[in-house]
Legacy VTK file of the C-alpha trace (Angstrom):
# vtk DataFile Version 3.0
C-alpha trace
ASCII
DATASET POLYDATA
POINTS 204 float
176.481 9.408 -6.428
179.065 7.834 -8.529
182.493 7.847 -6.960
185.237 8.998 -9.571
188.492 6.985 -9.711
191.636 9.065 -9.323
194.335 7.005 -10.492
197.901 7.000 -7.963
199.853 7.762 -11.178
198.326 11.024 -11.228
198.864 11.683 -7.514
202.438 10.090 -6.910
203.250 12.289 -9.991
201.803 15.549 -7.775
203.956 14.481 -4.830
206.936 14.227 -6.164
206.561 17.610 -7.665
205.900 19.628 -4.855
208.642 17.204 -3.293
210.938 18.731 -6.127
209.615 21.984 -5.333
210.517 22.217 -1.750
213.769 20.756 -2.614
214.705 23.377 -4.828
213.680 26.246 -2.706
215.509 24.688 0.129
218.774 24.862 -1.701
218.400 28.624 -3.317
218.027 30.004 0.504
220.729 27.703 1.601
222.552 29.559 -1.513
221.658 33.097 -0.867
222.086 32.723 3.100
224.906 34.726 4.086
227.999 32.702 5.302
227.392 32.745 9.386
231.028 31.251 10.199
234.580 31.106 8.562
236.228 27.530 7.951
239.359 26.638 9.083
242.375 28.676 7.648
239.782 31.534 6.017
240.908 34.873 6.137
238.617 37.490 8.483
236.664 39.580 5.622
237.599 42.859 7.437
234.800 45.045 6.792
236.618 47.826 4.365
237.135 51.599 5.525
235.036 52.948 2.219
232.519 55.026 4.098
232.794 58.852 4.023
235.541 60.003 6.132
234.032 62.106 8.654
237.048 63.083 10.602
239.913 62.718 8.299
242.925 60.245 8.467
242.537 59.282 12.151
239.000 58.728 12.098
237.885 55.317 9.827
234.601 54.582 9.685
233.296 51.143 8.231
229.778 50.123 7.107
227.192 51.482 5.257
224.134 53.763 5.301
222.930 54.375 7.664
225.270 52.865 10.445
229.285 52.699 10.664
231.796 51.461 12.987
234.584 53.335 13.335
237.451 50.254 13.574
240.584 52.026 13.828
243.199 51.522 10.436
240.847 49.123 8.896
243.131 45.877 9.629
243.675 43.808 12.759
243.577 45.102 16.153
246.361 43.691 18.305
244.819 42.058 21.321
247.315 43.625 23.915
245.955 46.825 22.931
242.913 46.168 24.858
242.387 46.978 28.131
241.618 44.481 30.952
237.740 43.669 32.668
237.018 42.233 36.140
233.234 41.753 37.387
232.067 41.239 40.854
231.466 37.289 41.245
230.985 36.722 37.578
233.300 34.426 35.239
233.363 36.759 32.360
236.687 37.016 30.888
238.137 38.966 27.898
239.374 42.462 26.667
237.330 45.724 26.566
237.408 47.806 23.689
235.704 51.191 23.273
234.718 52.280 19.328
232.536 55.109 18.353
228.979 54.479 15.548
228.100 57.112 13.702
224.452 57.124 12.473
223.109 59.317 10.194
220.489 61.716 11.395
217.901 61.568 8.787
216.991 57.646 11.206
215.521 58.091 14.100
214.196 55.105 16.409
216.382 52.204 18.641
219.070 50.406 17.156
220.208 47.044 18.392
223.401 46.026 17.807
224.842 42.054 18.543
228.432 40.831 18.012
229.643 36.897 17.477
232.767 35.649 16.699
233.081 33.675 13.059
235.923 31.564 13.778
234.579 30.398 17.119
231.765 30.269 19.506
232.729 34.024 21.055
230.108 36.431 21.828
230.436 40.257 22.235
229.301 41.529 25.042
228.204 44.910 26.103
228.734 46.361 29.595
227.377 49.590 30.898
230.006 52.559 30.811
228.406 54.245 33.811
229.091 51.484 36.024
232.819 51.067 35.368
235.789 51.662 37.677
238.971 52.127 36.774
241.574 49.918 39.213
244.584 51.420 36.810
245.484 53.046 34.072
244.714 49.401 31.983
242.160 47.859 33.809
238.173 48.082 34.228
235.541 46.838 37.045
232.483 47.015 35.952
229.958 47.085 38.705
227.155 45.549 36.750
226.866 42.799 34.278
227.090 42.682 30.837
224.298 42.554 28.290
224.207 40.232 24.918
222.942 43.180 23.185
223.484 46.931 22.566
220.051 49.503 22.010
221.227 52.626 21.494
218.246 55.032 20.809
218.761 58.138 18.616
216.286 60.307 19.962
218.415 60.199 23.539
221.832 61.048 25.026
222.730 57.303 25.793
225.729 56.918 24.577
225.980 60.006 22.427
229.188 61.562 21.681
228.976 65.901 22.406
231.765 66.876 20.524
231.239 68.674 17.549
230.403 66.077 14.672
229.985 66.506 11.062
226.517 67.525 9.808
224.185 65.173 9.362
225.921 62.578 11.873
225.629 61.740 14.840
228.440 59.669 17.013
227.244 57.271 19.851
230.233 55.728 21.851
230.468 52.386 23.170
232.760 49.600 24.736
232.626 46.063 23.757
233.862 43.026 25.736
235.866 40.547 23.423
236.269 37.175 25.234
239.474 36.357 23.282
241.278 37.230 19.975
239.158 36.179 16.735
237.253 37.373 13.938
233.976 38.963 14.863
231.076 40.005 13.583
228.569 43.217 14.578
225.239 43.192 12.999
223.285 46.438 13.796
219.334 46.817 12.640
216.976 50.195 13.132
213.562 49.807 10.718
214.457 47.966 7.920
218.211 48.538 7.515
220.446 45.802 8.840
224.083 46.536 8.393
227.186 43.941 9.219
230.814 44.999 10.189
233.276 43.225 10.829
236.657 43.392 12.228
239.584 41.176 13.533
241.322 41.372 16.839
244.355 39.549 16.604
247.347 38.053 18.649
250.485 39.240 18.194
LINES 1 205
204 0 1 2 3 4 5 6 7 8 9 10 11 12 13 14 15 16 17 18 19 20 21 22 23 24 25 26 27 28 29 30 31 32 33 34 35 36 37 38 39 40 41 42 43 44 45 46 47 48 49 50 51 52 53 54 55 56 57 58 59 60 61 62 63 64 65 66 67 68 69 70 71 72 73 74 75 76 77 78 79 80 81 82 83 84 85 86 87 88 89 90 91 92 93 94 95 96 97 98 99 100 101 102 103 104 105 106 107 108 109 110 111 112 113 114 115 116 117 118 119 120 121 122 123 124 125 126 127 128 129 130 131 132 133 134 135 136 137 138 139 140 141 142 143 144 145 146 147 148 149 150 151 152 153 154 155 156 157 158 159 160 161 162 163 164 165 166 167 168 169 170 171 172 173 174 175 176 177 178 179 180 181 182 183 184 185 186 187 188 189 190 191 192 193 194 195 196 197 198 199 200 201 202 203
């Protein structure tokens, strides 16, 4: 059988388009990647209060369907307005903050929320509410360690908030554990909604 000569032009010229190729898809995910971290001297992009207002003016829910966060007035949250965590034998450190979510009814199933810090290498942690103990008025033990991650399921009481709620809502209550003052970032999934909010706890 005769052999057929392929000539290198031919397959240098294939090479350095799928080369090109990779190159350019490369750079339009690099592109449409959201922004993980803030450079120095960025502002926090506060996550605006635009949602429906369940509860009226003291009640300011951020986010979108089918999760929100309520975060207070919508701008910075002094740090000294935190209350104080100990653990037994552990070296976590930081603030504890308790918020409320409000999901909408109509999704059912787990969600799993995560917080990190964008100006920094914080994480959020969660602890478990039904292990804490209050030494005062200002500070928390909690008995048990915290978790990297929050699952609150829908179908369940965890975390669910009794008090009458608007129709169609449903309010889960939770506390975080900020390890210091920052801008930080929660990213809650259920199905295929994934929803970002973020908020700034600041120093003053």
């Amino acid at each position: 059988m005769r052999n057929i000569p392929v000539h290198n032009r031919w397959g240098r010229s294939i090479s350095f388009g799928i080369l090109t190729i990779g190159i350019l898809f490369l750079f339009v995910t690099a592109c449409s990647a959201p922004s993980n971290s803030l450079k120095p001297g960025e502002p926090c992009p506060v996550t605006p209060v635009d949602a429906p207002n369940f509860l009226g003016d003291e009640f300011n829910p951020a986010g979108k369907y089918p999760i929100w966060l309520n975060i207070g007035g919508g701008g910075p949250i002094p740090w000294q307005q935190l209350g104080s965590v100990t653990f037994p034998s552990s070296p976590y450190e930081g603030r504890t903050l308790k918020q409320l979510w409000v999901i909408a009814d109509e999704i059912q199933g787990k969600v799993r929320i995560t917080g990190k810090q964008l100006d920094g290498k914080g994480k959020v942690l969660f602890p478990n509410d039904s292990s804490v103990e209050w030494i005062n008025d200002t500070t928390a033990h909690y008995k048990e360690k915290p978790k990297a991650a929050l699952i609150i399921d829908t179908a369940t009481q965890d975390h669910r908030i009794v008090s009458p709620k608007p129709e169609g809502y449903t309010f889960f209550g939770s506390s975080f554990i900020f390890p210091h003052p920052g801008c930080y970032q929660f990213t809650a999934t259920i199905d295929d909604y994934t929803v970002g909010i973020v908020e700034e706890i600041k120093d003053e």
